[in-house]
Structures are given as structure tokens and as C-alpha cells.
N, C-alpha and C positions, 0 to 999 in steps of 0.2 A: 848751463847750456852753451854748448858753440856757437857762436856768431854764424857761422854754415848752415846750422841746425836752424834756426831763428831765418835766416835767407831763404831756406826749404820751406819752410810754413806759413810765409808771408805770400811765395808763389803760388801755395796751394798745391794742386796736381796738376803737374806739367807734364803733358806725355812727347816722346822723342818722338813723334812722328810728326814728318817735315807738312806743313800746311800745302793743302794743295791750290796751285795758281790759279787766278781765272782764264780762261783760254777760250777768246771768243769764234775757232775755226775747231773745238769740240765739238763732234756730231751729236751729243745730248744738248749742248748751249742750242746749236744751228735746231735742233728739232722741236728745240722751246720755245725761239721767236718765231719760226718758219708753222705760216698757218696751212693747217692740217691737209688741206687740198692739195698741198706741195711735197707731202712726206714721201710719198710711194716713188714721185720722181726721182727727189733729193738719194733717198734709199737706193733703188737702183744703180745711178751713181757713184753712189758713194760706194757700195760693193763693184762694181767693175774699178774703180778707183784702187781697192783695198786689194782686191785680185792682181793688178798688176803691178802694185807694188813689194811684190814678192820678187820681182825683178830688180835688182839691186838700178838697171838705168830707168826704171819708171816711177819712183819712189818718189819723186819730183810730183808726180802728175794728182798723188791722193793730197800731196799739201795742196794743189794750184783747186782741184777739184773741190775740197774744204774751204778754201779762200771765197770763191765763186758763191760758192753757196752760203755761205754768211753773209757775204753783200745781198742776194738775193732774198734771202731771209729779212734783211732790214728794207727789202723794197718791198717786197711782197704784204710783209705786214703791216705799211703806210695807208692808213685808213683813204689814203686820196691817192695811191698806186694806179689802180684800174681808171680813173681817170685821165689823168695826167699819159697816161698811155695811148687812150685813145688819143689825149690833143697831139702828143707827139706824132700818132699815127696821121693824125689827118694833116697835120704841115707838112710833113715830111717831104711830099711832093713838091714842095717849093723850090727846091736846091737842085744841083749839077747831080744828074748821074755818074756813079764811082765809074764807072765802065768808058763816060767822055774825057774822064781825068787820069784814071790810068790802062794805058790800052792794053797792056797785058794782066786786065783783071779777071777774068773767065780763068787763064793759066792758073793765075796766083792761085786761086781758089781750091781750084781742080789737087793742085800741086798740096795746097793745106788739105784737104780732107783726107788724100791719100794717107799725109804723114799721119794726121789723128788717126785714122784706120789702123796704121800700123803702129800707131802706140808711142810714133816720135817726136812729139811735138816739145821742143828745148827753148829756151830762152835765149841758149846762144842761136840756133838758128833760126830763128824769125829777126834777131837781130843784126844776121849777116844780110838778109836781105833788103833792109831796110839801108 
């Protein structure tokens, strides 16, 4: 017996087929943690996401889309989420409004929803504005 032979049989059956990654921005992973109340939105999304990234400049936006929603996926399923939401809701009123601090925030707005309308929304440009 070849020392090859004897290496083969030690392995057992070793199939060439490469191991598949964990990938936690997988829309099966995101539909595992993400509880059920959330799927139809997540869904929605996630196909307009998948629709426009048939466009070679919005192919960006199903990754940013996927991202989102895995983080939400691990808030939503925090048995203490809806809580903690509320507390945040009800301080919230404590602070400066954005509108006293930056005065052209109605524009800014206006200006972002247009571009998400239209499907633009880049990293470099939210970053020129900053």
C-alpha cells in the first residue's frame, strides 16, 4: 500500500466541495433571527433592494439594505427591544431639537428623500455633505 493510499483512508470521504461561509447579512440567516412579525416587511425590502440591483450603480444599496436588516433582526429579537424603545421614546423629548441646531434641516431632508426616491443614495455623497 502507498503511503497516498493509507492518507486517503485516514481522511475518509473528503468531498471537493468548498464549505460554505457563515454570512450573517444572508437573507435566510436575517429571516432566522428576525421574528416573524417582521418578515413581510424585511421581504418587501429586500426584493426592491434585489430589483435594483440589476443596475450595476445600485448594487450598493441590496448590500446597505441586508446590513440594516441584520442589525434590526438582532434588535427586534431582544426579548427587552419593545421596552427599551418605549424608554427611549419617552426621553427623547429631553434634548435640542435637530431643526434648532441645524437650520437647513427641513432642506437636508427634503434633499435625502428625493435622492432615496430616486435610488441615489451613495456613501460618497452623504459624505460630501457632511
Amino acid at each position: 500500500m502507498r503511503e497516498a493510499d493509507g492518507l486517503w483512508e485516514m481522511m475518509g470521504h473528503v468531498s471537493a466541495q468548498p464549505v460554505q461561509d457563515y454570512d450573517p447579512d444572508d437573507p435566510v440567516e436575517i429571516m432566522r433571527v428576525l421574528p416573524g412579525r417582521y418578515h413581510e416587511q424585511f421581504l418587501a425590502d429586500y426584493d426592491a433592494a434585489a430589483s435594483s440591483a440589476r443596475r450595476s450603480e445600485q448594487y450598493h444599496q441590496l448590500h446597505q439594505t441586508l446590513r440594516l436588516w441584520r442589525l434590526r433582526a438582532v434588535a427586534y429579537s431582544d426579548p427587552d427591544f419593545e421596552s427599551r424603545l418605549e424608554e427611549a421614546r419617552s426621553v427623547a423629548g429631553d434634548g435640542t431639537p435637530i431643526q434648532d441646531v441645524v437650520s437647513d434641516w427641513a432642506e437636508r431632508v427634503t434633499a435625502a428623500r428625493r435622492r432615496r426616491a430616486a435610488g441615489r443614495v451613495t456613501r460618497s455623497s452623504s459624505k460630501a455633505r457632511r
